[in-house]
Structure formats: structure tokens, C-alpha cells
N, CA, C and O of each residue as an XYZ file, in Angstrom:
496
protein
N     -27.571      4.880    -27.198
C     -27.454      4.555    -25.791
C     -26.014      4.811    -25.344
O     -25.175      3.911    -25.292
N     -25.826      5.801    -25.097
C     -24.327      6.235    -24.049
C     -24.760      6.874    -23.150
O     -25.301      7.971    -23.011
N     -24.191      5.321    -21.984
C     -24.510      5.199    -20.563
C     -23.311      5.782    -20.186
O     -22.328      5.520    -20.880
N     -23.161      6.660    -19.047
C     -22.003      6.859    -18.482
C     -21.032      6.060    -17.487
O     -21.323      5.629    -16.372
N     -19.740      5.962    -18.199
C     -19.024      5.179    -17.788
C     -18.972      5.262    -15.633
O     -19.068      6.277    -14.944
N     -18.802      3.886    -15.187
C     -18.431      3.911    -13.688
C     -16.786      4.249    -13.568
O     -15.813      3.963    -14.265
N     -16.951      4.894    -12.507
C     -15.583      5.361    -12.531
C     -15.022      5.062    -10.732
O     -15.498      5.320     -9.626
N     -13.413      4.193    -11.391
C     -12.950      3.273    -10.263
C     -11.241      4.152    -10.140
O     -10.445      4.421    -11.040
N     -11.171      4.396     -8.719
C     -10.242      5.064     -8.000
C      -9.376      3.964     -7.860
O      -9.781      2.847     -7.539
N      -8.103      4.258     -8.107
C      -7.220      3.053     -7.739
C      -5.824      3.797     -7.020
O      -5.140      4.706     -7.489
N      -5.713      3.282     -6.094
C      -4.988      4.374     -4.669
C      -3.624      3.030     -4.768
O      -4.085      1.892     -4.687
N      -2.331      3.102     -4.902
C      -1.116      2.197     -4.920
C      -0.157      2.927     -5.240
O      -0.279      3.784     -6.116
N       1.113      2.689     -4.501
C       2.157      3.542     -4.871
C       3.088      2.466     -5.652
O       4.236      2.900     -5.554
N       3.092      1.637     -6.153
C       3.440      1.221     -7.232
C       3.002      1.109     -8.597
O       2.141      0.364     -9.068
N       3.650      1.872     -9.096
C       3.027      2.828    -10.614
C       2.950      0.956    -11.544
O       1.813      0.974    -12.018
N       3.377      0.030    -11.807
C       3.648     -0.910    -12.438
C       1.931     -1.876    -12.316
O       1.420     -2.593    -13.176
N       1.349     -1.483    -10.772
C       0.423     -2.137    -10.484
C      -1.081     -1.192    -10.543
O      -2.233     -1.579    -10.347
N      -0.516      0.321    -10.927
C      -1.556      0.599    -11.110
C      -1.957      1.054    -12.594
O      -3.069      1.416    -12.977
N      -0.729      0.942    -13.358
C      -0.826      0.945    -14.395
C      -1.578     -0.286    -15.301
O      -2.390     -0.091    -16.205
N      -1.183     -1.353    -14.908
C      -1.381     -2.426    -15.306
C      -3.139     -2.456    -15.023
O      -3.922     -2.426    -15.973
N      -3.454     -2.500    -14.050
C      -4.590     -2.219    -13.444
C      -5.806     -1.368    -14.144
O      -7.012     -1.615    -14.188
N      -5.142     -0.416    -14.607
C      -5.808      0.463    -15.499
C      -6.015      0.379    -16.805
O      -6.611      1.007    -17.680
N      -5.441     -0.451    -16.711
C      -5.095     -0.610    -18.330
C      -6.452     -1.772    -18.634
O      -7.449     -1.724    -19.354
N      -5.959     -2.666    -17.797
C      -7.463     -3.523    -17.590
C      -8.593     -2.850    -17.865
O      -9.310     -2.897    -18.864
N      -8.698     -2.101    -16.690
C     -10.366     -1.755    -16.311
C     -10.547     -0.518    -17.348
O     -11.647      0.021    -17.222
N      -9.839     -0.035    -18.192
C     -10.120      1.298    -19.269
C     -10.669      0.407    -20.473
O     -11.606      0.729    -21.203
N      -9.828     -0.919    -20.563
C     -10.637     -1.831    -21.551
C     -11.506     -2.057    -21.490
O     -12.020     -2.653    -22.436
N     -12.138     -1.790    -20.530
C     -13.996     -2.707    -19.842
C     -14.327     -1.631    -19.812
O     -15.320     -1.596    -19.086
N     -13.999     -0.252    -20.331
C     -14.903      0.858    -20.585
C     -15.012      1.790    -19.376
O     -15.838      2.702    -19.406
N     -14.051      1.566    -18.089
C     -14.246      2.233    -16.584
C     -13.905      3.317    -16.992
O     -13.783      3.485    -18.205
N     -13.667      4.307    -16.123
C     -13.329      5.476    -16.460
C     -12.100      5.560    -14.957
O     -12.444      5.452    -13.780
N     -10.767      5.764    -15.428
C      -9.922      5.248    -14.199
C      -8.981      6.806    -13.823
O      -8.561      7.646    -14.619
N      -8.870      6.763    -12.271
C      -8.240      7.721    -11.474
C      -7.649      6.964    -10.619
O      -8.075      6.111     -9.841
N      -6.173      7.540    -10.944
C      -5.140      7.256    -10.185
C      -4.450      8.026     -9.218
O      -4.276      9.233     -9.391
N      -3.895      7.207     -7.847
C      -3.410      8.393     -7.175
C      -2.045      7.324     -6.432
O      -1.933      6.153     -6.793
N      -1.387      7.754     -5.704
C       0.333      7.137     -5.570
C      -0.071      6.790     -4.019
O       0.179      5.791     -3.345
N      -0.740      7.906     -3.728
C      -1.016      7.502     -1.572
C      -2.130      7.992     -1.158
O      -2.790      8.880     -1.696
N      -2.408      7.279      0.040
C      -3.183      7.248      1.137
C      -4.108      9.166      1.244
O      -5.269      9.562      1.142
N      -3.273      9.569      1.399
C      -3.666     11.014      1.698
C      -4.167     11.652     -0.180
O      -5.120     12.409     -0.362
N      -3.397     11.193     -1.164
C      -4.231     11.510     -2.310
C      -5.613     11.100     -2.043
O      -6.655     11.750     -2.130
N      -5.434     10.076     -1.753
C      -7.107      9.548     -2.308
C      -8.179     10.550     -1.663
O      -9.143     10.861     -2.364
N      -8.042     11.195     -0.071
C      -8.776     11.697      0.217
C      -9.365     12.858     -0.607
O     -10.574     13.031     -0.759
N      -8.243     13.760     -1.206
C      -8.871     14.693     -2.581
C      -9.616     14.206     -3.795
O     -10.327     14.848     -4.569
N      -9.265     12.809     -3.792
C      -9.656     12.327     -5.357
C     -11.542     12.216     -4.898
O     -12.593     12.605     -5.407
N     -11.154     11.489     -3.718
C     -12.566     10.642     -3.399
C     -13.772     11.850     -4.073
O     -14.746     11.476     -4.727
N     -13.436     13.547     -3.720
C     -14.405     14.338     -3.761
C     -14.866     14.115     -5.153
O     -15.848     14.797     -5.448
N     -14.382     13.284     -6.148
C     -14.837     13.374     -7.486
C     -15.981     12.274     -7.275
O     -16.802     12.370     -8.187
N     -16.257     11.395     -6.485
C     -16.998     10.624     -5.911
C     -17.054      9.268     -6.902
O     -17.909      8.926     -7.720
N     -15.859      8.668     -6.517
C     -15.884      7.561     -7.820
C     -16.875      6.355     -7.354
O     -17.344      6.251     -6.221
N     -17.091      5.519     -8.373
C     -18.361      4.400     -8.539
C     -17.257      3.336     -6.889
O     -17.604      3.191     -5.717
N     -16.387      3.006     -7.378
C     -15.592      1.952     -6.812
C     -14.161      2.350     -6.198
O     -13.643      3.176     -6.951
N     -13.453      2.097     -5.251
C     -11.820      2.492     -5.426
C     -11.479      1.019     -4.825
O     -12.175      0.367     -4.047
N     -10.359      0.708     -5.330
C      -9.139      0.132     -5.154
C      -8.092      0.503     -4.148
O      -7.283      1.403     -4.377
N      -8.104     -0.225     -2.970
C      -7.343      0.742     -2.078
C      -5.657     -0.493     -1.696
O      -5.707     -1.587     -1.134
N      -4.968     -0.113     -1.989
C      -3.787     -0.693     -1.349
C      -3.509     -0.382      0.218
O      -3.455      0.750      0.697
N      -3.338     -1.639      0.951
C      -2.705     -1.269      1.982
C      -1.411     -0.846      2.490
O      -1.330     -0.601      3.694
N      -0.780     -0.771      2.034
C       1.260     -0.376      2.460
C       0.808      1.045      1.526
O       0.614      0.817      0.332
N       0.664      2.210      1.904
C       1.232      3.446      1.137
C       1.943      4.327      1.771
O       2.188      4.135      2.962
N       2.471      5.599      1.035
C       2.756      6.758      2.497
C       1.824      7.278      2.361
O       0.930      6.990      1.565
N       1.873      8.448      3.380
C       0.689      9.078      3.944
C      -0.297      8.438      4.719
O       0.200      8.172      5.813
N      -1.368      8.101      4.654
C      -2.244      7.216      5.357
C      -2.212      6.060      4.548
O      -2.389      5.967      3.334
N      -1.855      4.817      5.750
C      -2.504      3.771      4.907
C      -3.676      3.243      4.865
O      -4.445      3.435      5.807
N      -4.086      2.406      3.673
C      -5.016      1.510      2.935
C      -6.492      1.707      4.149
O      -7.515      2.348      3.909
N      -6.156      0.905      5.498
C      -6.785      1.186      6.702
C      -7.040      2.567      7.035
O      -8.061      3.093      6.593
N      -6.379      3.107      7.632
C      -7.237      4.395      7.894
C      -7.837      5.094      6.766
O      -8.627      5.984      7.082
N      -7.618      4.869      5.349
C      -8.251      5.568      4.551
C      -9.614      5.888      4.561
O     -10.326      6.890      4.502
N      -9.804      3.665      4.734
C     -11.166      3.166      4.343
C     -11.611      3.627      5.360
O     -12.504      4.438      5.112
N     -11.328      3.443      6.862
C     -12.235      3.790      7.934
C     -12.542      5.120      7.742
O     -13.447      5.457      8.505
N     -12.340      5.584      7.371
C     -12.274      7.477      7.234
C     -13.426      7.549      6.523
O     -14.440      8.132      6.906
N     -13.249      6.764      5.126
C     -13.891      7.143      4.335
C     -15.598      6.178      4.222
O     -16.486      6.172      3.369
N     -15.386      5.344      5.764
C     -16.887      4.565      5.757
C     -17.334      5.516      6.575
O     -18.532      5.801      6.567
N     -16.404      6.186      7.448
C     -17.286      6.755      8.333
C     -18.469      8.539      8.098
O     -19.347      9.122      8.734
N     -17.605      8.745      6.617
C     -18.558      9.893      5.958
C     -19.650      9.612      5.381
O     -19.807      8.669      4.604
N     -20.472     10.399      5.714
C     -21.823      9.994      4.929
C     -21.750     10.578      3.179
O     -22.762     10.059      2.709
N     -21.196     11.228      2.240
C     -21.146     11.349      1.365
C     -20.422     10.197      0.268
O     -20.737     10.016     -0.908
N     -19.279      9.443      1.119
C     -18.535      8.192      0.576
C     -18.500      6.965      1.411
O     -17.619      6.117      1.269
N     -19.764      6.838      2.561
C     -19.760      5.299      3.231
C     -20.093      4.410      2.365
O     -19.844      3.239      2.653
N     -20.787      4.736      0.986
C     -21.937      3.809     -0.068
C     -20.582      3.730     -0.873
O     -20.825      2.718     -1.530
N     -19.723      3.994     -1.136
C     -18.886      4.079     -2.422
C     -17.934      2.319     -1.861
O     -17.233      2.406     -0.853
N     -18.000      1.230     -2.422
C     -17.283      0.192     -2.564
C     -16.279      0.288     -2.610
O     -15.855      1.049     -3.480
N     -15.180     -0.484     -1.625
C     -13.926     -0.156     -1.515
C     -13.354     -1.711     -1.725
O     -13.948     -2.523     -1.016
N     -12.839     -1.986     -2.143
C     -11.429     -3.221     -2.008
C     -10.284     -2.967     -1.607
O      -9.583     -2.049     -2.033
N      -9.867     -4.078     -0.397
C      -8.561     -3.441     -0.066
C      -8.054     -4.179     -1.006
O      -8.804     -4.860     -1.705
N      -6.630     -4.179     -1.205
C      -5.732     -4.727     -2.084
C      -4.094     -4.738     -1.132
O      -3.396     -3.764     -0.854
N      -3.927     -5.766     -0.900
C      -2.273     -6.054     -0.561
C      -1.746     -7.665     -0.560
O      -2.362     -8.717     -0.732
N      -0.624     -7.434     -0.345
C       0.113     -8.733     -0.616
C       0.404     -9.384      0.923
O       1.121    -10.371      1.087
N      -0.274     -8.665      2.016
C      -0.326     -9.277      3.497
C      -1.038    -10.292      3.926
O      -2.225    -10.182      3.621
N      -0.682    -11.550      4.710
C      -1.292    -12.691      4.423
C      -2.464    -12.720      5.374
O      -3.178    -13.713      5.510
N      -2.640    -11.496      6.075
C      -3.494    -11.401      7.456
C      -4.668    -10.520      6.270
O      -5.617    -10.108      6.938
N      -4.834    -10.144      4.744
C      -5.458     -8.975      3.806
C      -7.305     -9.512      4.392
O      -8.074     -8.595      4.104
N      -7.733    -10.197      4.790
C      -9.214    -10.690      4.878
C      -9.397    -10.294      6.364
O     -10.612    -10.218      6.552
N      -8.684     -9.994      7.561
C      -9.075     -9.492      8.173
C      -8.773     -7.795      8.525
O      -9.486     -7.170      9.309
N      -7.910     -7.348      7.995
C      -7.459     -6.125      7.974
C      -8.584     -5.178      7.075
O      -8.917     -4.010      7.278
N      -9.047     -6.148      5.989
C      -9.884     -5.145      5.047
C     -11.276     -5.732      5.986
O     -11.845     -4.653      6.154
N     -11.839     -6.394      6.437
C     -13.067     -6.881      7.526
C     -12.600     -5.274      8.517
O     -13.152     -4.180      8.399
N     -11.545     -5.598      9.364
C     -11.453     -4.268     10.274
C     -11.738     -2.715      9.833
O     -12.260     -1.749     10.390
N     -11.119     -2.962      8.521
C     -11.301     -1.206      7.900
C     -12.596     -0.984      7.461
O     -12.899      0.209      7.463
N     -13.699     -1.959      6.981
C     -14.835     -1.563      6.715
C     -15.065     -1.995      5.269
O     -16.173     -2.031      4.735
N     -13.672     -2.386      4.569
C     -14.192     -2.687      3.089
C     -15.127     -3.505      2.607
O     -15.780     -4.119      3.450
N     -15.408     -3.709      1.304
C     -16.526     -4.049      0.767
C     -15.818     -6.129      0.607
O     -16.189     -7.280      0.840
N     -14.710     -5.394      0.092
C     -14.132     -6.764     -0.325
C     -12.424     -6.827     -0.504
O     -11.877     -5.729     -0.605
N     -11.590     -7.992     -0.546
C     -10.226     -7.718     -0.423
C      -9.695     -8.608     -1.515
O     -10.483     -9.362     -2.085
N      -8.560     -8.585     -1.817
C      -7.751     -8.722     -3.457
C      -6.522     -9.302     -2.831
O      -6.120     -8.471     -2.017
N      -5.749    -10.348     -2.843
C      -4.598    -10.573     -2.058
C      -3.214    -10.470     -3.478
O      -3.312    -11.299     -4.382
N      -2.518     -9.860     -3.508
C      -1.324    -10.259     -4.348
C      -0.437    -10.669     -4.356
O       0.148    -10.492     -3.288
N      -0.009    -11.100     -4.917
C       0.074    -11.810     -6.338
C      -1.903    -11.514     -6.708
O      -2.437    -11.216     -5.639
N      -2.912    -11.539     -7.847
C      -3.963    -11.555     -7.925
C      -4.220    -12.062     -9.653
O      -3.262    -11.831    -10.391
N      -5.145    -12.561    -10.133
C      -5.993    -12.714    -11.304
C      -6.744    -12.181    -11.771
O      -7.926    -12.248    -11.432
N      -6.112    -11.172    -13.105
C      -7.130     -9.844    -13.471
C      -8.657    -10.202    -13.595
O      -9.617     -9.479    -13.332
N      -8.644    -11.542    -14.078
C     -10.045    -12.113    -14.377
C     -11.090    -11.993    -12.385
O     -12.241    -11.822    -11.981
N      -9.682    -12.226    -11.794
C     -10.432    -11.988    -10.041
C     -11.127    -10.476     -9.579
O     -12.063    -10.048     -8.904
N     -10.061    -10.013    -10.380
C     -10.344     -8.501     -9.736
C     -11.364     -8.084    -10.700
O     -12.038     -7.102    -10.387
N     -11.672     -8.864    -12.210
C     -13.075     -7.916    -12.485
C     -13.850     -8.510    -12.300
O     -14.827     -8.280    -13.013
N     -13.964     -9.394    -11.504
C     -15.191    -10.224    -11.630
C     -15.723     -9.749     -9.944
O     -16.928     -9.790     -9.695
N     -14.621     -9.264     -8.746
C     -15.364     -8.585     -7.893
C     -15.776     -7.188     -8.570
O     -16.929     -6.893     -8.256
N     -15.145     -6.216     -9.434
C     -15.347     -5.136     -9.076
C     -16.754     -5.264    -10.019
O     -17.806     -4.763     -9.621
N     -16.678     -5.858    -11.082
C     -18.480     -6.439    -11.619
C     -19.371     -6.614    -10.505
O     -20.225     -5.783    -10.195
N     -19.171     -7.695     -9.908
C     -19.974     -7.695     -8.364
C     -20.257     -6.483     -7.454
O     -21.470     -6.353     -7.289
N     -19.515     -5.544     -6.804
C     -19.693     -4.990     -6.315
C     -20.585     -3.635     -7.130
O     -21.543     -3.015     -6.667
N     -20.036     -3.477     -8.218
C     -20.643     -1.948     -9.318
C     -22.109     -2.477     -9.553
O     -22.822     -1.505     -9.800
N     -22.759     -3.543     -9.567
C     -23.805     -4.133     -9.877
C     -24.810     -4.661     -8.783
O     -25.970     -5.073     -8.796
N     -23.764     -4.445     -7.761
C     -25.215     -4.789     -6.383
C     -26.418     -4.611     -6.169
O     -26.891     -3.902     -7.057
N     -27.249     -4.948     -5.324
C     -28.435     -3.941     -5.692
C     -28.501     -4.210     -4.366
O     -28.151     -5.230     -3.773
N     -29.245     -2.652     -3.716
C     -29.263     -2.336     -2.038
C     -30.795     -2.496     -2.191
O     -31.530     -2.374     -1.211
């Protein structure tokens, strides 16, 4: 039985947080893509990952317009997004952009897999 791994986009221009991050979710068997900004992710997305991780503060586009961009395509509206930032307004900003769900930091790795479990496991 080799199921193919879900594979989670993680969009942050702080290499420390997405490293760390990855490091996590490669242990739980994800299959992880990284990108530094806003405007990466739009190339990555075409690999069509299970989940992404979206930070809000990047260059290029931020966190927000990403997600709206990317709810509003029909090839990546289904793909689960989390915003992720350290802004204390993060529950309505990721509500406005369309995300699935939001991550505030400072965060608890045990938090963040226990949404991205939730969300990879939904059933529509």
C-alpha cells in the first residue's frame, strides 16, 4: 500500500518559518513546496498542491490577494488555503480573502497539524 503522499505549498518569506514548517509536515510524510512570495506561489499553485500555507506580509502579492485570486479560479478554488500571520485582525482578513482557515503567530506545531489534518480529510 503506497498511497501518494498530499502535497502542502507553504508561501513565507521567512526562510526560518518555512523551514521549520517543513520540516514538520515532511515528518508526517507531506510532500512540501516552498516558495519566498506572493507572486511565486502563483507558478507553484500549477503543480496543484493538496493544501497551501499562505502568509500574509510577503513581496509581490500579498497573502490576500493571492487567496482571492486563487478562490476565484476554477482549477484551484477546491485547493485549502490557511492564511498564516502574526496580525491581530488574522480571522478576519483570512474570512475576507476566502481562506479555508487561519494560523495566528507565534503558533503550535501540534495547531497547525491538527488543522491541516482537518482540512486534507474533509469530506464535500
Amino acid at each position: 500500500m503506497n498511497a501518494k503522499a498530499k502535497t502542502i505549498l507553504i508561501a513565507d518569506d521567512d526562510k526560518a518559518i518555512v523551514d521549520s514548517i517543513g520540516a514538520i509536515l515532511d515528518l508526517l510524510g507531506y510532500e512540501v513546496l516552498k516558495v519566498p512570495d506572493g507572486t511565486s506561489v502563483i507558478d507553484a499553485v500549477k503543480a496543484l498542491p493538496d493544501l497551501i500555507l499562505l502568509d500574509i506580509q510577503m513581496p509581490g502579492h500579498n497573502g490576500q490577494t493571492v487567496c482571492r485570486q486563487l478562490k476565484r479560479q476554477a482549477s484551484t478554488k477546491d485547493i485549502p488555503v490557511i492564511i498564516v500571520s502574526a496580525s491581530m485582525d488574522i480571522k478576519d482578513k483570512a474570512r475576507e480573502a476566502g481562506a479555508d482557515d487561519y494560523l495566528e503567530k507565534p503558533f503550535d506545531m501540534n495547531v497547525l497539524q491538527q488543522k491541516v489534518f482537518n482540512l486534507l480529510n474533509r469530506q464535500y
